[in-house]
N, C-alpha and C positions, 0 to 999 in steps of 0.2 A: 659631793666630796671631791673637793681638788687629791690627784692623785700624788703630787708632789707637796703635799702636807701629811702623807699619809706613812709615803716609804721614806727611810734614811738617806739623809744629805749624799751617805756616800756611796750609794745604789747607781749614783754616777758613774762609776768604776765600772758595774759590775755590766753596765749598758757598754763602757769599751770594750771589753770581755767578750761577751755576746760580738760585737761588731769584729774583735780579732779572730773569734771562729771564723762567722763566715768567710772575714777574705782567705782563712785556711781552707775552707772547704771548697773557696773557688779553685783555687791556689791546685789542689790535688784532683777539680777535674777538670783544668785546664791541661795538666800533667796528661792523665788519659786522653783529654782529646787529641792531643800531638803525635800519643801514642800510638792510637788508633791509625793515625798517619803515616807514622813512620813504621810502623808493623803491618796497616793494611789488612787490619780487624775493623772489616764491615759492622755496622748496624742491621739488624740485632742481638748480633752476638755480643755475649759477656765475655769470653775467655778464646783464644789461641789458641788451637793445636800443637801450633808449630813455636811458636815464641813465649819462651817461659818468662822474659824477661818482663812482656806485656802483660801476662798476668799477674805477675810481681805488682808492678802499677796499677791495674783495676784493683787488687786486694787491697792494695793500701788506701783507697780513693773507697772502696765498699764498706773495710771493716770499721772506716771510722765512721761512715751513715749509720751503723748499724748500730752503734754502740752514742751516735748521738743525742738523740731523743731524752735518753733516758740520761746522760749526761745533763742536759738540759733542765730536765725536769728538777733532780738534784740540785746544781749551781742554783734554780730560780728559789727553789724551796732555804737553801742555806742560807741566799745573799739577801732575802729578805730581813733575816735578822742580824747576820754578821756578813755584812756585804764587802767588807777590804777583807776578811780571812779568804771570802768566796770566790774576791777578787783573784787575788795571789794564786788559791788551790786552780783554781779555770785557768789563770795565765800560765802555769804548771802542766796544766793535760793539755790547752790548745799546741803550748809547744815541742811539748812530747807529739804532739801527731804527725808535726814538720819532721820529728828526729827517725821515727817509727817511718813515717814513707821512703825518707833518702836511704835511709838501711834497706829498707824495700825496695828501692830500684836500682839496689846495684844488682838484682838477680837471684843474690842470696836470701832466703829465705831468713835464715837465722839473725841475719845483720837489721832486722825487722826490731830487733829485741835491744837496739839504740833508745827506744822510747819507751824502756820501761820504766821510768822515771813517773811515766804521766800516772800510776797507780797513784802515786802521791795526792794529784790531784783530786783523781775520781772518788777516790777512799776519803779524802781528805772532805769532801762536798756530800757525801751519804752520812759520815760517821755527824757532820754540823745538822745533816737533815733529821737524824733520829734526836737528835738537841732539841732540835725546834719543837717535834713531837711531842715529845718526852715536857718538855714545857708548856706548852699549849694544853698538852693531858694534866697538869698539876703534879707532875711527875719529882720534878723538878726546876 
């Protein structure tokens, strides 16, 4: 079975998508590595003592690994069937994560809450995933 007769012409998208994460997640540990530099947070420490500002950076750089996966899982599961809705909602949280770290490095904590926008997304690719279920089961 050719896998490109399988999934939707426009699953194309949803593979830029996929590829705009990663350069973000390069993007945010490139950020740490600099910072590790310029703060002088040894490996294998996670967090500073002494410099809040460098924590600020690894958290932004951590919570979005954390919160990846399962991202992931969702976008692949919705874009199989609606792959430009999946498109859209993923290009919505990959860029919420840019907006969410730069509020995150200016120190302030709360300036983190620039990228609360990307709910849209992640919300937006669970609520298309319980669709597909919901279908797949004869649900609807």
């Amino acid at each position: 079975m050719d896998i490109l007769t399988v999934l939707p012409s426009s699953f194309g998208y949803v593979i830029f998508t996929y590829l705009y994460s990663w350069f973000m997640l390069a993007y945010l540990g490139v950020k740490v590595g600099l910072a590790r530099k310029k703060y002088g947070v040894k490996y294998p420490d996670m967090y500073s003592d002494k410099d809040p500002v460098f924590n600020c950076i690894q958290r932004a750089h951590q919570n979005t690994l954390e919160i990846y996966p399962q991202w992931l899982v969702f976008q692949t599961i919705a874009a199989l069937v609606y792959p430009a809705t999946a498109s859209v909602l993923g290009i919505i949280w990959v860029t919420s994560r840019f907006s969410y770290a730069w509020g995150y490095y200016t120190g302030d904590p709360e300036k983190r809450m620039r990228g609360v926008y990307g709910y849209i997304g992640s919300l937006g690719v669970i609520i298309l995933s319980i669709c597909v279920a919901l279908q797949l089961l004869g649900v609807f």
